[in-house]
C-alpha positions as CSV (number, residue, x, y, z in Angstrom):
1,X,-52.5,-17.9,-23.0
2,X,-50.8,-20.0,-25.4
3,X,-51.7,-23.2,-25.4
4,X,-48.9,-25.7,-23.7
5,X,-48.7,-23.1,-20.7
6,X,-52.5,-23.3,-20.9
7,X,-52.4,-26.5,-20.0
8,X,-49.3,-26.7,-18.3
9,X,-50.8,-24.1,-15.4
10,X,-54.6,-25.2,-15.4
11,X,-55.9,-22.4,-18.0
12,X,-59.1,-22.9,-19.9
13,X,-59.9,-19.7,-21.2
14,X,-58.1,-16.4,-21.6
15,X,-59.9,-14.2,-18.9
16,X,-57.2,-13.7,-17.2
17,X,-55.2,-12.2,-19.9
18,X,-57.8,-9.6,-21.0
19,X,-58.1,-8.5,-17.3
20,X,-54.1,-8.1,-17.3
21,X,-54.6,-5.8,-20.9
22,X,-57.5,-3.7,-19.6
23,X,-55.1,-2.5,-16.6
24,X,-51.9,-1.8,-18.6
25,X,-50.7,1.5,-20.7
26,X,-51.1,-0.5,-23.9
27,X,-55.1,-0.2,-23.2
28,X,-55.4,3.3,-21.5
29,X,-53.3,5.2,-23.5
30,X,-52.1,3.4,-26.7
31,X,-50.0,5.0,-29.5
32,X,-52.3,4.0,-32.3
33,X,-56.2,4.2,-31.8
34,X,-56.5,1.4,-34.5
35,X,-54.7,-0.8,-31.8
36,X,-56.9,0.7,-28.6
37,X,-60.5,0.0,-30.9
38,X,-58.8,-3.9,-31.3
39,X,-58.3,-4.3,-27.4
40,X,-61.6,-2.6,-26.5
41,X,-63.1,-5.2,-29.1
42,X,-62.8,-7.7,-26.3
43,X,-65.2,-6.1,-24.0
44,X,-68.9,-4.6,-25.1
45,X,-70.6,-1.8,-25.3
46,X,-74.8,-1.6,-25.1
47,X,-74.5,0.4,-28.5
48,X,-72.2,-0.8,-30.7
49,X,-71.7,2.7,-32.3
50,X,-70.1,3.3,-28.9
51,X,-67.1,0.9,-29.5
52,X,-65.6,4.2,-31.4
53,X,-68.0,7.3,-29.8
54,X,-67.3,6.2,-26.0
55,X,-63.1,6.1,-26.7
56,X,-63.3,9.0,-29.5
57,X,-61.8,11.2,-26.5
58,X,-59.3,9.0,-25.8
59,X,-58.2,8.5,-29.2
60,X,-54.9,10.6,-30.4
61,X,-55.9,11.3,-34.3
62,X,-53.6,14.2,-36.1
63,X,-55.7,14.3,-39.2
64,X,-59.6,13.3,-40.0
65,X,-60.9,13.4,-36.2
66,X,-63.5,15.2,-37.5
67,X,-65.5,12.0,-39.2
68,X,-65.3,10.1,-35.9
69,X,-67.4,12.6,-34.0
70,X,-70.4,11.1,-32.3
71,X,-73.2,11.0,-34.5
72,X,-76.1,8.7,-33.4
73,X,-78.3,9.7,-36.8
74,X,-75.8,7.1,-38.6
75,X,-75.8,3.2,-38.4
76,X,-73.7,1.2,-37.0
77,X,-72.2,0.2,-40.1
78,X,-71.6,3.7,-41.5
79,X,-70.2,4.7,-37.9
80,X,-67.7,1.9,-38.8
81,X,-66.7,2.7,-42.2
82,X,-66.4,6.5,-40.8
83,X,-63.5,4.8,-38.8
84,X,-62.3,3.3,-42.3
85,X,-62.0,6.7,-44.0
86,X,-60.4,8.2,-40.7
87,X,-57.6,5.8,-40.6
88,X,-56.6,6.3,-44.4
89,X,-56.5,10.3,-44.3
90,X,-54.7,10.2,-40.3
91,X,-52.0,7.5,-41.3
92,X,-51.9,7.6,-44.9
93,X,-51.4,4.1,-44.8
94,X,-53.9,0.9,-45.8
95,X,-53.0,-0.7,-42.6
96,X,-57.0,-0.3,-41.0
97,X,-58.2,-3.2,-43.6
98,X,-55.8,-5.7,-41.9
99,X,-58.6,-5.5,-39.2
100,X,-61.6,-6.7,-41.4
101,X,-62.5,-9.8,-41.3
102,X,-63.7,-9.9,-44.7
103,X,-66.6,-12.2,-44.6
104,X,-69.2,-9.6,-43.6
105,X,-71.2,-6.7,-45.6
106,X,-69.1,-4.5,-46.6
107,X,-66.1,-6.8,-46.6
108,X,-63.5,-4.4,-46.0
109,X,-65.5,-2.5,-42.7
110,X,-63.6,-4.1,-39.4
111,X,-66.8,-5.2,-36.6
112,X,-65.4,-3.6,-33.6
113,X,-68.2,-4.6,-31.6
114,X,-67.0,-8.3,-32.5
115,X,-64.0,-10.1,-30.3
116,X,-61.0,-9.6,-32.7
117,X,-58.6,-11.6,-30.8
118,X,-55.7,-12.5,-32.7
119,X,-57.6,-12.9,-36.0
120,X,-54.5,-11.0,-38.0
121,X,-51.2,-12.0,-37.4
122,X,-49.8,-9.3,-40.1
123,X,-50.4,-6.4,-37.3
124,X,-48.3,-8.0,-34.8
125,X,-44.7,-8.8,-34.3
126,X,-41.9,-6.3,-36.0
127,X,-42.4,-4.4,-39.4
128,X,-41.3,-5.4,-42.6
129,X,-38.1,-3.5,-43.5
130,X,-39.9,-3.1,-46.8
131,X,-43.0,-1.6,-48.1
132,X,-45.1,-3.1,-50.6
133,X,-46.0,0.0,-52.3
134,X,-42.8,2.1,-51.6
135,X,-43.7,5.4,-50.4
136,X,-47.3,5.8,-51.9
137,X,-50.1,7.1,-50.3
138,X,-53.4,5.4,-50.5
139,X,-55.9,6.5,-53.4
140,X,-59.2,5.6,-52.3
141,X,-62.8,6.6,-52.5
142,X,-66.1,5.1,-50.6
143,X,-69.2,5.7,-52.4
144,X,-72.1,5.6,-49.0
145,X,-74.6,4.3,-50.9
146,X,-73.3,1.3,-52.3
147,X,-70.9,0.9,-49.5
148,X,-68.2,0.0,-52.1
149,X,-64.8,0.8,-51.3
150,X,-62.8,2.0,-54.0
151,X,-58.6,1.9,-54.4
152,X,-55.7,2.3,-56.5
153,X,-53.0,0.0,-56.8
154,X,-51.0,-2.7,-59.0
155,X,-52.0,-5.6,-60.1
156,X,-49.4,-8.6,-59.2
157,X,-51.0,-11.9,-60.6
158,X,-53.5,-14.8,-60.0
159,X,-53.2,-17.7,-58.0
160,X,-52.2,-20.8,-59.6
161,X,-52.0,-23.2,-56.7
162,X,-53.3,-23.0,-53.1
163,X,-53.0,-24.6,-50.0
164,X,-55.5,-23.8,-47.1
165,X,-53.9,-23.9,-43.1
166,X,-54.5,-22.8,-39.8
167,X,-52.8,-20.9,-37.4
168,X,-53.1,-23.4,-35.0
169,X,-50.6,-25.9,-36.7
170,X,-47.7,-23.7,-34.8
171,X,-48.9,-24.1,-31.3
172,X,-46.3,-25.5,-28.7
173,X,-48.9,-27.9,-27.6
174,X,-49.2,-29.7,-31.0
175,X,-45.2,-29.4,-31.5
176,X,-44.6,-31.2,-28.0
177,X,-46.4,-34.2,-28.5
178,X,-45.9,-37.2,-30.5
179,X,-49.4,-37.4,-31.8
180,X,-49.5,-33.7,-32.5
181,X,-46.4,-33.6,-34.5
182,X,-47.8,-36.7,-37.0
183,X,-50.3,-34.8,-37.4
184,X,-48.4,-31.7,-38.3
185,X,-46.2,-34.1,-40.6
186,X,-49.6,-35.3,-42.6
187,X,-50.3,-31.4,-43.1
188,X,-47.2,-30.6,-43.8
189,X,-46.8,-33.5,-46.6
190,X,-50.0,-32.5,-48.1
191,X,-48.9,-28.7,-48.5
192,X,-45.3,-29.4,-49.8
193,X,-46.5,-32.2,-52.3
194,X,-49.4,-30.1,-53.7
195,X,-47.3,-26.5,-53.8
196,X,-45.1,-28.4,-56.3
197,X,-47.8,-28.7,-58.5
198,X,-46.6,-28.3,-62.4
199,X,-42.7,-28.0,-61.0
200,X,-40.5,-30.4,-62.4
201,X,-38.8,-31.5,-59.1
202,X,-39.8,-32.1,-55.7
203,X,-36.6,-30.1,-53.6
204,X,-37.5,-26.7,-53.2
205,X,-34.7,-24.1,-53.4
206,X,-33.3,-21.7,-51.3
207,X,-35.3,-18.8,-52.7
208,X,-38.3,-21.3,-52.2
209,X,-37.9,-22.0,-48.6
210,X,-37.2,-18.3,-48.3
211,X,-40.4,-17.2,-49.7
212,X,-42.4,-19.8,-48.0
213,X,-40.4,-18.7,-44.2
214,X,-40.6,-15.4,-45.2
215,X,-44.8,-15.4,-46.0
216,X,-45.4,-17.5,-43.2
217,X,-42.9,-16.5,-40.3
218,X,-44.3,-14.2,-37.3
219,X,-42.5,-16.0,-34.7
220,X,-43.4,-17.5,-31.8
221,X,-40.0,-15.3,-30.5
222,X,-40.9,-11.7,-30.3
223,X,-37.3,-10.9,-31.5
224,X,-38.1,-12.7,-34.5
225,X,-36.8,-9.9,-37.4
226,X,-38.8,-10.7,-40.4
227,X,-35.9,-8.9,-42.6
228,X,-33.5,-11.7,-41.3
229,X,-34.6,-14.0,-43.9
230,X,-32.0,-16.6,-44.1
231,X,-32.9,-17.1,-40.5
232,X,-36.6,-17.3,-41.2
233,X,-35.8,-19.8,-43.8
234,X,-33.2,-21.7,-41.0
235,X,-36.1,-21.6,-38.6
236,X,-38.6,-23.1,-41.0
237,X,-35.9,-26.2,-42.2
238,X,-35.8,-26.7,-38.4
239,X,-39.4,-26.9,-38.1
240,X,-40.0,-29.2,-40.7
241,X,-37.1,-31.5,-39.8
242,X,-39.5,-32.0,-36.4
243,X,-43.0,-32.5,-38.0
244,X,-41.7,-34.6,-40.6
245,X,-40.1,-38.2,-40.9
246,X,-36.8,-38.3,-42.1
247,X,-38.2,-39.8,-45.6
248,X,-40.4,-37.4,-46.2
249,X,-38.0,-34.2,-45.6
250,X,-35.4,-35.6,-47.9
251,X,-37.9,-35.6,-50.4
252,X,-38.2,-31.9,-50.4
253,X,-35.5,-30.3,-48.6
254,X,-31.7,-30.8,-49.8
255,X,-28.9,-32.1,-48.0
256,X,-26.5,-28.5,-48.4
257,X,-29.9,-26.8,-47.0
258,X,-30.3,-29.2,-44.4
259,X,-26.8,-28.8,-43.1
260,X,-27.1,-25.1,-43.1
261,X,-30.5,-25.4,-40.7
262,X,-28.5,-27.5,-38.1
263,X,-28.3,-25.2,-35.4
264,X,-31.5,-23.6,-36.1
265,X,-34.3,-23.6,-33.6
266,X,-37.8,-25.0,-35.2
267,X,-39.6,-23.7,-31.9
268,X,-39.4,-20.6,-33.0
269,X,-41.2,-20.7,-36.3
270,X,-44.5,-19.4,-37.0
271,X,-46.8,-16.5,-36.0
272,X,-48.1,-16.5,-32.0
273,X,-50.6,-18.8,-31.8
274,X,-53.4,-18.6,-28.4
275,X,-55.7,-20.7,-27.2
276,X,-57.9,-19.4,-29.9
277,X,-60.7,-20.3,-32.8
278,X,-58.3,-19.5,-36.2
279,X,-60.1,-19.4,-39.3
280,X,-58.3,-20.8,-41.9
281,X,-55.2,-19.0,-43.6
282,X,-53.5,-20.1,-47.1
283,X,-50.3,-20.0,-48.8
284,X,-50.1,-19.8,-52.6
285,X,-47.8,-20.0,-55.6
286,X,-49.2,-17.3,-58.3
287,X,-48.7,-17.8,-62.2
288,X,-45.5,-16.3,-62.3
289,X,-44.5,-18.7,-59.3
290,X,-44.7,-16.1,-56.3
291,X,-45.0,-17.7,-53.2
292,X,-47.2,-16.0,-50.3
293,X,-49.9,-16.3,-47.9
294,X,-53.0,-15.3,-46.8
295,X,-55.6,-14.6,-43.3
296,X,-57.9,-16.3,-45.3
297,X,-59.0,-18.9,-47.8
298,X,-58.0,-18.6,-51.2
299,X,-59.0,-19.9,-54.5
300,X,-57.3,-20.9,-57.9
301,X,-57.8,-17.7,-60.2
302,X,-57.8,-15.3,-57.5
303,X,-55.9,-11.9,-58.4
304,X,-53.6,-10.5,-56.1
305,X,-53.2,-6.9,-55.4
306,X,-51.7,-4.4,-53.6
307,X,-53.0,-1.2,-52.8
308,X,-51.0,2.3,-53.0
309,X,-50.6,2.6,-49.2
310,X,-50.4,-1.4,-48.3
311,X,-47.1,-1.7,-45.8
């Protein structure tokens, strides 16, 4: 549950939400078996092999079903890049790696015997009008041995400056309460002020705000289009105007932007946020002064890529 209702209603845990998911279409016959091995990550299975093997029947693949056939003579963790190699050649697309968590061995192998909750904002909400990598098909190779994954894409540039966040700084239950929101206005300060790092004035522009709204923005309203970006931007001058004092926003946001956000709605920025553990996201501002952000940490000198197949 997100976390004002939570509280608002008595919640302490989110049981009752898995039960409702287990019962629903969504679980028992979803469209994309990417989405049904992410639900059935909430519940367990006595061999974690079976977290693909037991639903393999269930699972609609048009192309590559074939490396997802039950084969107990293989690890866990080969069972799980199997899935990997299924979901490139079936959707042609590098959309499975938005499910890694990226902090085990291999990195890039999602652990669907592991809770994924709402780890990855990118997979939810409405999709980009826009693709990364146009129209081109991933290019990829795994080698079994080393467990290396191997793919093709372009090289964009390295971070320059980088700001670490959590998900959690969009909750309702921090935005309705005095002592939430200075706290949201400390963070808030802290990211602005150090994202102008090297610039030769505070007030960020439109296409700033824009980028920032746009990299950040998986609203809290599931309507939320994330190709309306002068809205996302609206939304996020809104948001600000809440978190921060009145000093601090004139230091960064102009007066023509600020009258254009007037009758935007600040509540609605950011991605959903539950009554969940985040690990901690970024936003960065590369060499050439692209703004985006990240499900993880990220560090000066860190390249950024994008892979033939990203959307």
């Amino acid at each position: 549950m997100e976390s004002a209702f939570s509280e608002a209603y008595g919640f302490t845990d989110t049981k009752c939400w898995w039960a409702a998911t287990a019962t629903t279409e969504r679980l028992r016959q979803p469209k994309n078996w990417l989405y049904m091995l992410y639900l059935a990550s909430k519940f367990s299975s006595t061999d974690p092999r079976d977290m693909i093997y037991g639903l393999h029947g269930s699972m609609s693949i048009t192309r590559g079903s074939e490396l997802l056939y039950p084969d107990y003579d293989k690890s866990t963790v080969e069972v799980y890049m199997d899935s990997v190699a299924a979901a490139f050649v079936d959707m042609q697309n590098t959309d499975v790696l938005l499910y890694a968590p990226g902090t085990d061995h291999p990195s890039w192998v999602p652990r669907w015997d592991r809770a994924m909750l709402f780890r990855n904002p990118f997979r939810f909400g409405k999709a980009l009008p826009w693709s990364p990598s146009l129209d081109l098909k991933p290019t990829w190779s795994i080698n079994a041995e080393s467990k290396v994954l191997a793919l093709r894409g372009v090289l964009i540039n390295s971070i320059k400056v980088s700001e670490t966040y959590n998900e959690s700084l969009f909750s309702n239950a921090n935005m309705k309460l005095d002592e939430g929101r200075v706290k949201l206005g400390h963070v808030w300060r802290r990211i602005l002020e150090n994202l102008r790092l090297s610039r030769p004035s505070k007030i960020y522009n439109s296409s700033e705000l824009t980028a920032i709204a746009t990299s950040l923005s998986f609203g809290l309203n599931e309507d939320s289009n994330p190709g309306e970006e002068r809205i996302l931007m609206q939304n996020f001058l809104a948001y600000l105007g809440i978190v921060l004092d009145e000093q601090a926003y004139q230091q960064y946001i102009s007066p023509e932007l600020s009258k254009e956000a007037e009758q935007a709605d600040g509540y609605q920025f950011g991605k959903p946020v539950w009554d969940f553990n985040y690990p901690d996201s970024s936003i960065f501002i590369t060499e050439k002064g692209m703004i985006g952000c990240c499900v993880s940490t990220t560090n000066p000198g860190d390249i950024i890529t994008v892979p033939f197949g990203s959307t």
